[in-house]
C-alpha positions in Angstrom: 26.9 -3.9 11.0 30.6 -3.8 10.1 32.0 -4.7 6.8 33.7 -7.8 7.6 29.9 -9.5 9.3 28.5 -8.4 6.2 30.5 -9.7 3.5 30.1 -13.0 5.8 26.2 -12.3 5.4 26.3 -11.8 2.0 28.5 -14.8 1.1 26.2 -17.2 3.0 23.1 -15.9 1.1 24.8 -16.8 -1.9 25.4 -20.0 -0.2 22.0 -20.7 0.9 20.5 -18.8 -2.8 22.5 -21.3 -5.0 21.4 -24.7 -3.1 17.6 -23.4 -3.0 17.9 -22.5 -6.9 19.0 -26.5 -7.1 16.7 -27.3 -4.7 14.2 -26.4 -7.1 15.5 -27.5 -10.1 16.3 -31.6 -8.7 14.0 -31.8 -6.2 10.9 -29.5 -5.8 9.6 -29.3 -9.9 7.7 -26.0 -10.4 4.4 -25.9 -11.7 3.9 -26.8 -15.3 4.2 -24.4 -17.4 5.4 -22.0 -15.2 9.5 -21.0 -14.9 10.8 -19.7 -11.4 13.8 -18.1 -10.5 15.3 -17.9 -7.0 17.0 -13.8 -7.8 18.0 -12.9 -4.3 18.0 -13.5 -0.4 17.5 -11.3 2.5 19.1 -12.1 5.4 18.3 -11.2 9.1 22.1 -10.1 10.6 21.7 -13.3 13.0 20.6 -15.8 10.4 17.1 -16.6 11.9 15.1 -15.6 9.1 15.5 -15.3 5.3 13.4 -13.6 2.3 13.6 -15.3 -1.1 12.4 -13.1 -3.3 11.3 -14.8 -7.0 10.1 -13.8 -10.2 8.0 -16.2 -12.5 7.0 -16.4 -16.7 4.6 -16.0 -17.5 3.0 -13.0 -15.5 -0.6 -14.6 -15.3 0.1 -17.6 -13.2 1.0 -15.4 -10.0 -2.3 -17.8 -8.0 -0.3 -20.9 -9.2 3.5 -19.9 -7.9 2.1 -18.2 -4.6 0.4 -21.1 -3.8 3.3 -23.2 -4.8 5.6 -21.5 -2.5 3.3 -21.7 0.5 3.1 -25.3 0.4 6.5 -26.1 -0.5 8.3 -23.5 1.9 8.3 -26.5 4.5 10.1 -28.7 2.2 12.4 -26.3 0.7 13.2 -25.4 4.3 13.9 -29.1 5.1 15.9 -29.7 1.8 17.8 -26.8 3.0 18.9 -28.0 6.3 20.3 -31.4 4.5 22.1 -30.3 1.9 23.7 -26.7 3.6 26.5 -27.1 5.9 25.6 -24.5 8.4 25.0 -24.3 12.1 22.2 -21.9 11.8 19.7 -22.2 8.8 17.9 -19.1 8.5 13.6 -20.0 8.3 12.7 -18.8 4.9 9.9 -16.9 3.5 9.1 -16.0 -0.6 8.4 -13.0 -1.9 7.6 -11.9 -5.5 10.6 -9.5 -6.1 8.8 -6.3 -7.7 12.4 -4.9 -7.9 12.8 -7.3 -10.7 9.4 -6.3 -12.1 9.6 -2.8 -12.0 13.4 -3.0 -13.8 12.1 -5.3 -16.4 9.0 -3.1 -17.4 11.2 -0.1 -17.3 13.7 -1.9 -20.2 10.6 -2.8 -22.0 9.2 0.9 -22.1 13.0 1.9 -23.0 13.0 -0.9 -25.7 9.5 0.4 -27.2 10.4 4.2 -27.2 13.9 3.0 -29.2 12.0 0.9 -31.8 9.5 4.1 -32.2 12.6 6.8 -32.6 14.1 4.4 -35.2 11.1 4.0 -37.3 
């Protein structure tokens, strides 16, 4: 893919990443008790399909957000296609993003062995 088509990707993830993160702040309310966070999109190169990949506090309601996602995909998908100004709207899937995770327990070990050096 050449440089120029993926900048172009790029910049309508963050397009369609920004109106799905107030998407679900105005119009589809998380779970109680539970805060989402839209972290990044992945594109197919010809817009047909898009991964949303979330993380969620606090780490035991993972039953609550899955489910969440599977029965509000349909109306995040049609929110989507109002409120975007694209020809194409890519059909979206979620995904827990275990990048995020993984990064976030690795800080916390890093955290913990700096508290224990210091004391």
């Amino acid at each position: 893919m050449s440089e120029i088509k993926q900048k172009q990707l790029d910049q309508r993830g963050d397009a369609i990443l920004r109106t799905l993160n107030t998407i679900l702040s105005r119009d589809i309310m998380a779970p109680k008790e539970v805060i989402i966070s839209l972290n990044r999109i992945k594109l197919d190169g010809d817009l047909s399909r898009g991964i949303v990949f979330y993380t969620f506090f606090p780490d035991y309601k993972m039953g609550t957000v899955k489910r969440f996602f599977k029965e509000k995909r349909k109306s995040f998908q049609h929110l989507l296609q109002q409120k975007i100004n694209f020809s194409k709207v890519p059909k979206l899937y979620f995904a827990f993003d275990q990048e995020e995770k993984k990064a976030s327990d690795l800080e916390s070990l890093l955290d913990n062995v700096a508290n224990e050096l210091k004391d």
